[in-house]
PDBQT receptor file of N, H, CA, C and O in Angstrom, charges set to zero:
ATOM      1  N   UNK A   1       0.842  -1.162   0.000  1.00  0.00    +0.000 N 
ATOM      2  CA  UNK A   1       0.000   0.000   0.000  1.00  0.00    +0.000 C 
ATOM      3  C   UNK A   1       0.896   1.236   0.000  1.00  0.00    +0.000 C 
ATOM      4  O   UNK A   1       1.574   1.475   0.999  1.00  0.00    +0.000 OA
ATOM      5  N   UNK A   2       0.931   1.979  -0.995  1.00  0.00    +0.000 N 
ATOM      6  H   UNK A   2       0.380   1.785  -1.807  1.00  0.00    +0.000 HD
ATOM      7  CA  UNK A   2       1.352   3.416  -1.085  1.00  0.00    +0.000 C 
ATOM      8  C   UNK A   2       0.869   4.818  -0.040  1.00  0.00    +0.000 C 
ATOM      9  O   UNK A   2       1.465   5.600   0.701  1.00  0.00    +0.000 OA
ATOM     10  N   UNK A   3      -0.455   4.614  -0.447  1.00  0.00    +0.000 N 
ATOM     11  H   UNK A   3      -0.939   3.979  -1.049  1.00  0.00    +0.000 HD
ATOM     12  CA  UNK A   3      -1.065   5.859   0.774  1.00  0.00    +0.000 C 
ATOM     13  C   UNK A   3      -2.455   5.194   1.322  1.00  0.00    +0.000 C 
ATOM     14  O   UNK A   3      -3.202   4.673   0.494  1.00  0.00    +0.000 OA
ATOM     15  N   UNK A   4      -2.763   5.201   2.518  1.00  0.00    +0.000 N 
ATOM     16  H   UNK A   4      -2.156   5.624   3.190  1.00  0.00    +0.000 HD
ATOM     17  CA  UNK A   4      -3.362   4.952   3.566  1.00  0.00    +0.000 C 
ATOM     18  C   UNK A   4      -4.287   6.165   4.198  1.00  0.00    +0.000 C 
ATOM     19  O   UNK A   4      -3.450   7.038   4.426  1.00  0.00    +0.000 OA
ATOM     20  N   UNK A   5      -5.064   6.475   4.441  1.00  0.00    +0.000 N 
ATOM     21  H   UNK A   5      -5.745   5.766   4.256  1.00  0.00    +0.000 HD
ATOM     22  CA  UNK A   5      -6.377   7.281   5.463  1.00  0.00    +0.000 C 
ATOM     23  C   UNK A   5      -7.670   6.825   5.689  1.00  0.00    +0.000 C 
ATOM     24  O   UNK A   5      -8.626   6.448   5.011  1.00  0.00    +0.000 OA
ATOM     25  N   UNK A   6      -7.360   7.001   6.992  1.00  0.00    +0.000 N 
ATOM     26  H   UNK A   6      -6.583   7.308   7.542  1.00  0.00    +0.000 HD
ATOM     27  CA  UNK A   6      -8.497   6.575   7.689  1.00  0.00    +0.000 C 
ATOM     28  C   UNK A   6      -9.422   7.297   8.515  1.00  0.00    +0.000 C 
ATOM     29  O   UNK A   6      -8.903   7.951   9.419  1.00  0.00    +0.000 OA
ATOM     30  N   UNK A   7     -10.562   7.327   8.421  1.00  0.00    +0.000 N 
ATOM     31  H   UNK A   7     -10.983   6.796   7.686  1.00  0.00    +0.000 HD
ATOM     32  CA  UNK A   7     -11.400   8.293   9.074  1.00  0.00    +0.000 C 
ATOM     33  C   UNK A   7     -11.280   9.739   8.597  1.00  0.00    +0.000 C 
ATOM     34  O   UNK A   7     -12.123  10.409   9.194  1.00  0.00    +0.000 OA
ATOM     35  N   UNK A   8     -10.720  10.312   7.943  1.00  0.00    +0.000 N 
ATOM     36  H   UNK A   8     -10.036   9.767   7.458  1.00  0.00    +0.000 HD
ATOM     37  CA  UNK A   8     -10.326  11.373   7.252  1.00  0.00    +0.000 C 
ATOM     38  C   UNK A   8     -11.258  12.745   7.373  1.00  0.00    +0.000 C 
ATOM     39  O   UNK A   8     -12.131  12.888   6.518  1.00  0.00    +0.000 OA
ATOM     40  N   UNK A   9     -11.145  13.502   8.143  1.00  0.00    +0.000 N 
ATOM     41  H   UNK A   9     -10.436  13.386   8.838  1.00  0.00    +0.000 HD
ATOM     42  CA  UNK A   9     -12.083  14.435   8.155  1.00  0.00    +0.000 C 
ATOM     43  C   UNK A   9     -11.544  16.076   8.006  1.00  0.00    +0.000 C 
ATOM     44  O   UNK A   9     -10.623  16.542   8.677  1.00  0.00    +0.000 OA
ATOM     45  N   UNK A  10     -12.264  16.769   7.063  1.00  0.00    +0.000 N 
ATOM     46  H   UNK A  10     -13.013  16.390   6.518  1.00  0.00    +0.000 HD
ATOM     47  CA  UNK A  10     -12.027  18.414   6.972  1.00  0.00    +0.000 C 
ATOM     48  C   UNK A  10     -12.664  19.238   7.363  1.00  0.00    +0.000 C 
ATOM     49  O   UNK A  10     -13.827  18.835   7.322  1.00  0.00    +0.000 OA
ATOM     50  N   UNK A  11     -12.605  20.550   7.876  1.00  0.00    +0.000 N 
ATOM     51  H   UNK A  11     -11.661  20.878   7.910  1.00  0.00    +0.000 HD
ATOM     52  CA  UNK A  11     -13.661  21.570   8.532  1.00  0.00    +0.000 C 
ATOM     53  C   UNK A  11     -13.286  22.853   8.202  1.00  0.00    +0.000 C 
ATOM     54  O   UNK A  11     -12.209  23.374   8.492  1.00  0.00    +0.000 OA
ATOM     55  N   UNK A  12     -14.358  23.440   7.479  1.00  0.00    +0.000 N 
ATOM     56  H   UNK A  12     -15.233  23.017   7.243  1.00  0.00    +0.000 HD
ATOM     57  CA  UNK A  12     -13.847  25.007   7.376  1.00  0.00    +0.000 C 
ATOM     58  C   UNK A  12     -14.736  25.869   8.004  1.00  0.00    +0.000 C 
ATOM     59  O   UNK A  12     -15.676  26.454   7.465  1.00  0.00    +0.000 OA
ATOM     60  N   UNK A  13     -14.243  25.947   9.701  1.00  0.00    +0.000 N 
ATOM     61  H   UNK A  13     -13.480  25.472  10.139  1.00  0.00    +0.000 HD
ATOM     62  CA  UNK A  13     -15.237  26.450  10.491  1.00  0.00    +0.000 C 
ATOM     63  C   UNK A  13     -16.581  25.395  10.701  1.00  0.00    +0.000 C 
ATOM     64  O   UNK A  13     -16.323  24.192  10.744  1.00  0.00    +0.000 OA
ATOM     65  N   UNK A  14     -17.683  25.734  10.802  1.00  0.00    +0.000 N 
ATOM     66  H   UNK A  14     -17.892  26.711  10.767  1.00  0.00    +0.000 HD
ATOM     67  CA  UNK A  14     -18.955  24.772  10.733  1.00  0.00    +0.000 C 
ATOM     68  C   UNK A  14     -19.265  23.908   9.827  1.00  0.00    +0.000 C 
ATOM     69  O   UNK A  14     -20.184  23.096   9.935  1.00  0.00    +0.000 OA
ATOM     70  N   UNK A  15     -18.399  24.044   8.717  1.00  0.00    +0.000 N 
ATOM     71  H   UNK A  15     -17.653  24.703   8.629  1.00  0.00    +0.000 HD
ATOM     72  CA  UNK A  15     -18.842  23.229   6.502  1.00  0.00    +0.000 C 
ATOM     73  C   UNK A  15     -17.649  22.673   7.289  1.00  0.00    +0.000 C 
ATOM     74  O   UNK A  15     -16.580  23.111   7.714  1.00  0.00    +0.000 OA
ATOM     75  N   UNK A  16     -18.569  21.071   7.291  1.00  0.00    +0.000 N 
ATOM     76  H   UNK A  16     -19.438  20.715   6.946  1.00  0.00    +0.000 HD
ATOM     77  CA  UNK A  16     -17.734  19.851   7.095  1.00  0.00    +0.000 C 
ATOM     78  C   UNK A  16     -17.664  19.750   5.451  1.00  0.00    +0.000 C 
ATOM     79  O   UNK A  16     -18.768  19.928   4.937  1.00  0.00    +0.000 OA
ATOM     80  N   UNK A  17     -16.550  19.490   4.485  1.00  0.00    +0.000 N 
ATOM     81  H   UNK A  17     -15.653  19.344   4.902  1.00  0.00    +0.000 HD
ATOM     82  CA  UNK A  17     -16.083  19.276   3.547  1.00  0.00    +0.000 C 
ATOM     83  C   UNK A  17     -15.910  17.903   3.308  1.00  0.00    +0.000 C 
ATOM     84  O   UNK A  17     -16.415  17.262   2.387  1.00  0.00    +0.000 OA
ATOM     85  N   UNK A  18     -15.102  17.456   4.270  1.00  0.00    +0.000 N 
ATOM     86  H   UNK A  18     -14.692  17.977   5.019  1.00  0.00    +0.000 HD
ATOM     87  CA  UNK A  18     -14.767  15.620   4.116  1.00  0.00    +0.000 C 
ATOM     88  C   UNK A  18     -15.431  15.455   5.553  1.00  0.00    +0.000 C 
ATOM     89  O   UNK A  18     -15.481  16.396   6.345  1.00  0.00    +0.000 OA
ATOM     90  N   UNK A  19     -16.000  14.036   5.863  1.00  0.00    +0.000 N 
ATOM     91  H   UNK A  19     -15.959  13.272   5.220  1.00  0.00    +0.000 HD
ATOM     92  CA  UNK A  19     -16.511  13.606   7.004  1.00  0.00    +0.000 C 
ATOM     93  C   UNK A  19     -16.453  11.906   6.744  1.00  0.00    +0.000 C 
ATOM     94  O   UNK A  19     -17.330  11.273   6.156  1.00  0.00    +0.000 OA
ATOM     95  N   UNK A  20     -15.314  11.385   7.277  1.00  0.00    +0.000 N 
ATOM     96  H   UNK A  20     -14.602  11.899   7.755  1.00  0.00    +0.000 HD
ATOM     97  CA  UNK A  20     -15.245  10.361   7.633  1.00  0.00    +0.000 C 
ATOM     98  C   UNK A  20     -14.477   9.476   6.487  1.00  0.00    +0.000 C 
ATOM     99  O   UNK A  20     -14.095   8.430   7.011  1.00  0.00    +0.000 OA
ATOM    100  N   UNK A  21     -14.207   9.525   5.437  1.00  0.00    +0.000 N 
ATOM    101  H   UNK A  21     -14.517  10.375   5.011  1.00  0.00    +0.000 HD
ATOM    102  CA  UNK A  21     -13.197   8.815   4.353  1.00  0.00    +0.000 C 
ATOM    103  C   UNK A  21     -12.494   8.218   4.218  1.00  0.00    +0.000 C 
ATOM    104  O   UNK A  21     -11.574   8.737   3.586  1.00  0.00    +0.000 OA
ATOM    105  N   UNK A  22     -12.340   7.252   4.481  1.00  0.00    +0.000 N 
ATOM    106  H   UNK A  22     -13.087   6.830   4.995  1.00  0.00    +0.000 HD
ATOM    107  CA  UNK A  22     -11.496   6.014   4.112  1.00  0.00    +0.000 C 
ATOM    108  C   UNK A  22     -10.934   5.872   2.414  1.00  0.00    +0.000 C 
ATOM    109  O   UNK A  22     -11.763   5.814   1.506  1.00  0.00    +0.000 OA
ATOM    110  N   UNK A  23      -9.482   5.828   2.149  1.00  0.00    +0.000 N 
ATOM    111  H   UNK A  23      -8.809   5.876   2.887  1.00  0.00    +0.000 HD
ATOM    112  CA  UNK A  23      -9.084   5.817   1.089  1.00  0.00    +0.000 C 
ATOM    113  C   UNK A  23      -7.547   4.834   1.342  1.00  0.00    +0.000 C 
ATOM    114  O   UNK A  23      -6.749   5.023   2.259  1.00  0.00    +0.000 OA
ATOM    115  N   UNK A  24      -7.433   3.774   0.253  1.00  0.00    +0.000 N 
ATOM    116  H   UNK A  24      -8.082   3.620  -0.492  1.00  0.00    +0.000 HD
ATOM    117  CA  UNK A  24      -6.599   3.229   0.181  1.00  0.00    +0.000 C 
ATOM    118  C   UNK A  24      -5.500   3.229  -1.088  1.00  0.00    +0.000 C 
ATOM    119  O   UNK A  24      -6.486   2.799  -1.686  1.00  0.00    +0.000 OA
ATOM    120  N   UNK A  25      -4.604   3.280  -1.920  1.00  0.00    +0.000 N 
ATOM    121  H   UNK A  25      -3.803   3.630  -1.434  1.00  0.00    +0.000 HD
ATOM    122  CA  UNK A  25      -4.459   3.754  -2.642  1.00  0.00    +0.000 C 
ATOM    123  C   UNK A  25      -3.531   2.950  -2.891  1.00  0.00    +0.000 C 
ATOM    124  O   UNK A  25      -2.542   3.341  -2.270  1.00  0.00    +0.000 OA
ATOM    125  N   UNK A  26      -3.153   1.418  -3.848  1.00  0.00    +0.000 N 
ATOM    126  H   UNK A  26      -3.956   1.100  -4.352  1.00  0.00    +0.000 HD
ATOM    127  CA  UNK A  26      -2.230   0.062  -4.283  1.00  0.00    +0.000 C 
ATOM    128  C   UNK A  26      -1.075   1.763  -5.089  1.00  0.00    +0.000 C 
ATOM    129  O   UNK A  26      -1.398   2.929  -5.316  1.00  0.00    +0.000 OA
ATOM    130  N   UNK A  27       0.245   0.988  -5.261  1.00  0.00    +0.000 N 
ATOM    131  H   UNK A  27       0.507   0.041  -5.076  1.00  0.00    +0.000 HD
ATOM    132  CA  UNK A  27       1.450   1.362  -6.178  1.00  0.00    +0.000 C 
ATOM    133  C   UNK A  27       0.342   0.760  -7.535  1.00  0.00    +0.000 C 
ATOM    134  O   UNK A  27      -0.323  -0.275  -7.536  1.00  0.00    +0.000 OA
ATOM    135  N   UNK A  28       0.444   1.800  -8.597  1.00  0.00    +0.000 N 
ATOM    136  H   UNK A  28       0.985   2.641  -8.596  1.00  0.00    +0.000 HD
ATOM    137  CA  UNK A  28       0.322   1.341  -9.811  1.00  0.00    +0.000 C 
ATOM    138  C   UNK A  28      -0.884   2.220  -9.847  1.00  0.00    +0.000 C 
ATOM    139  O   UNK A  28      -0.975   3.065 -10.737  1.00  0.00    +0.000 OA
ATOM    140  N   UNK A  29      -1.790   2.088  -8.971  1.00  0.00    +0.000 N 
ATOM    141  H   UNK A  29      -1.716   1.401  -8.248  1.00  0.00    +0.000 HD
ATOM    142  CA  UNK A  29      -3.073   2.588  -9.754  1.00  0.00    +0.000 C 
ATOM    143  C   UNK A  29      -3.347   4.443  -9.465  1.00  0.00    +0.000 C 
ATOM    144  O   UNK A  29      -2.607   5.112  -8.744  1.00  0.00    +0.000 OA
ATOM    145  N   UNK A  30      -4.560   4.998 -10.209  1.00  0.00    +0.000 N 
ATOM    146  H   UNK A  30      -5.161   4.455 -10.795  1.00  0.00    +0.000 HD
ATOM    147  CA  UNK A  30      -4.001   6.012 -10.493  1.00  0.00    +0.000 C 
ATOM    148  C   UNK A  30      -5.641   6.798 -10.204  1.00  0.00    +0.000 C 
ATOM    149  O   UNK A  30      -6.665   6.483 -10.811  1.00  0.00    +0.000 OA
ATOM    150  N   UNK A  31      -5.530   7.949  -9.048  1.00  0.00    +0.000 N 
ATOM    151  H   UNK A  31      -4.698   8.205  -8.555  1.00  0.00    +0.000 HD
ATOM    152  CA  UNK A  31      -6.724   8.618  -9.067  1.00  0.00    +0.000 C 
ATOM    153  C   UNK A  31      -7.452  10.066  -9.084  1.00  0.00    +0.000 C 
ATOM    154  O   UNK A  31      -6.895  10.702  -8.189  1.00  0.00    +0.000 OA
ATOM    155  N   UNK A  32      -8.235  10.711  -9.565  1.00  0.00    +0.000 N 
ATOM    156  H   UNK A  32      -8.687  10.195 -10.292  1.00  0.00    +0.000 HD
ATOM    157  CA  UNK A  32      -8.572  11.823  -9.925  1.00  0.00    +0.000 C 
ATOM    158  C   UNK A  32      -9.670  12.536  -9.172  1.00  0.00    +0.000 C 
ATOM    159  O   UNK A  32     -10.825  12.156  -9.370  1.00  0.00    +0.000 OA
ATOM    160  N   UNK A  33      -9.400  13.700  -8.186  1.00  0.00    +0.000 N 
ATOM    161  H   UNK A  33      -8.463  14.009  -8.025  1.00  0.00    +0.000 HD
ATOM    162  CA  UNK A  33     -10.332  14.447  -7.613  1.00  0.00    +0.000 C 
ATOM    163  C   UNK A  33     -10.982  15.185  -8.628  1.00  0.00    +0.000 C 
ATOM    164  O   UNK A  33     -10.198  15.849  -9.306  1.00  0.00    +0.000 OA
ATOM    165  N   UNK A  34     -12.279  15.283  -8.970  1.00  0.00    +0.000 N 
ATOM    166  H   UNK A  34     -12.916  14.743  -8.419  1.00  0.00    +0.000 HD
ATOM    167  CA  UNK A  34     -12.654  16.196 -10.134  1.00  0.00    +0.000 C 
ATOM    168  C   UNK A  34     -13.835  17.297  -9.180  1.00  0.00    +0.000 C 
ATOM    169  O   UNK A  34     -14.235  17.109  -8.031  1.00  0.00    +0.000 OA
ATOM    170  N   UNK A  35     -14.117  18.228  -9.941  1.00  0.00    +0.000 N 
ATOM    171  H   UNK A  35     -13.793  18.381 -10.875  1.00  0.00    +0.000 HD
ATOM    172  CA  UNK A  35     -14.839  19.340  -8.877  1.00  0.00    +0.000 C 
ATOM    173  C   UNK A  35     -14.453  20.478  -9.396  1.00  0.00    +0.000 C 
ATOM    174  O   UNK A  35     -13.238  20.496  -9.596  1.00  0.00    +0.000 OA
ATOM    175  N   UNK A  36     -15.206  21.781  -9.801  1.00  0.00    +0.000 N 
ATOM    176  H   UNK A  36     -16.193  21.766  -9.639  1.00  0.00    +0.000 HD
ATOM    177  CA  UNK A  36     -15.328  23.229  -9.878  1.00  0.00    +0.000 C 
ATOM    178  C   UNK A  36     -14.179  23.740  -8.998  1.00  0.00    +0.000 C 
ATOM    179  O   UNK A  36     -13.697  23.393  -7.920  1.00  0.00    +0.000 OA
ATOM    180  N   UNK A  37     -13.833  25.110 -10.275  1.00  0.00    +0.000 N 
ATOM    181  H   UNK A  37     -14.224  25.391 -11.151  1.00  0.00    +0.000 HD
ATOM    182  CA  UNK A  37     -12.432  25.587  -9.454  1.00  0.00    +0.000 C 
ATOM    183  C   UNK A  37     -13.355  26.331  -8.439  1.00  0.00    +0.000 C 
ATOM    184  O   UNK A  37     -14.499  26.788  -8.449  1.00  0.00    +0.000 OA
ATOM    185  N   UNK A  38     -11.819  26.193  -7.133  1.00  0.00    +0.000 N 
ATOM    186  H   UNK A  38     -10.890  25.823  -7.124  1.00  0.00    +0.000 HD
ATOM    187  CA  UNK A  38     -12.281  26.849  -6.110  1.00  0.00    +0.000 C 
ATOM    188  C   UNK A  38     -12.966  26.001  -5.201  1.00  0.00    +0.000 C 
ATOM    189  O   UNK A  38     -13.905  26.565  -4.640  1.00  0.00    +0.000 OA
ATOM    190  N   UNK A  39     -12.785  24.847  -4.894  1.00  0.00    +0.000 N 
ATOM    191  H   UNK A  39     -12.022  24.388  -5.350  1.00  0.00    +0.000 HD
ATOM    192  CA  UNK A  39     -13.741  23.824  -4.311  1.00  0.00    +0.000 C 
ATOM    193  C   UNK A  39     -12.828  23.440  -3.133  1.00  0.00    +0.000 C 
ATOM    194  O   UNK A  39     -13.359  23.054  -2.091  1.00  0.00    +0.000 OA
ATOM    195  N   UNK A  40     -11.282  23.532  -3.245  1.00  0.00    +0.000 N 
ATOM    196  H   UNK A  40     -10.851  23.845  -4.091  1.00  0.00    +0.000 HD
ATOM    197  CA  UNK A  40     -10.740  23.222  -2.434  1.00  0.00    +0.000 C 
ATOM    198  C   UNK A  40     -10.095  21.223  -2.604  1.00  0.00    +0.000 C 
ATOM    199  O   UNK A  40      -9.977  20.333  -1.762  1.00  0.00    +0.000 OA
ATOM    200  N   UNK A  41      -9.874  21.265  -3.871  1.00  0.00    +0.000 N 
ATOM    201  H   UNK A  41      -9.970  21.988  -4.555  1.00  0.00    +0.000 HD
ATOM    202  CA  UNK A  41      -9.662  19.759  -4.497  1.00  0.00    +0.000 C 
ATOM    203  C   UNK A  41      -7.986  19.862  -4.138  1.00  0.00    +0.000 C 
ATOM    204  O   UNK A  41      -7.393  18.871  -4.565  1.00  0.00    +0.000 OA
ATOM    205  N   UNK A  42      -7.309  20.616  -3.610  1.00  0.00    +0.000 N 
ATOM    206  H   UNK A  42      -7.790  21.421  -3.263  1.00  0.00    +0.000 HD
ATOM    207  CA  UNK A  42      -5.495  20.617  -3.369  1.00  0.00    +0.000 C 
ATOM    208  C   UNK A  42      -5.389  21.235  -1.995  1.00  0.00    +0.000 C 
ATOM    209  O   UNK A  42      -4.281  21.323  -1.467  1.00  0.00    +0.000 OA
ATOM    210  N   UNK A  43      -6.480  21.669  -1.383  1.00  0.00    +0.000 N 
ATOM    211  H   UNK A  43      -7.381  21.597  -1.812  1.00  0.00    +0.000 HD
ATOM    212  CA  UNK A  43      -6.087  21.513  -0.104  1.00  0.00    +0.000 C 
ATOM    213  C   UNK A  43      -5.677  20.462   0.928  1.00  0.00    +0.000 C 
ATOM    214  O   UNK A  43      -5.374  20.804   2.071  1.00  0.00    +0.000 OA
TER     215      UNK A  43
């Protein structure tokens, strides 16, 4: 396993953004946040 998170949560002030996310992520494979600029997809 390359990258690992668990329970994963974001807050900007009261706007939960992420709440609870689990993501596992094998060497080799390959994945894409997609979403309107300004959404906060590289924070």
């Amino acid at each position: 396993m390359v990258i690992e998170a668990k329970n994963l949560n974001k807050a900007y002030g009261h706007i939960h953004a992420v709440d609870g996310i689990n993501l596992s992520i094998e060497q080799g494979e390959v994945y894409g946040f997609l979403g309107p600029n300004g959404s906060g997809k590289s924070t």
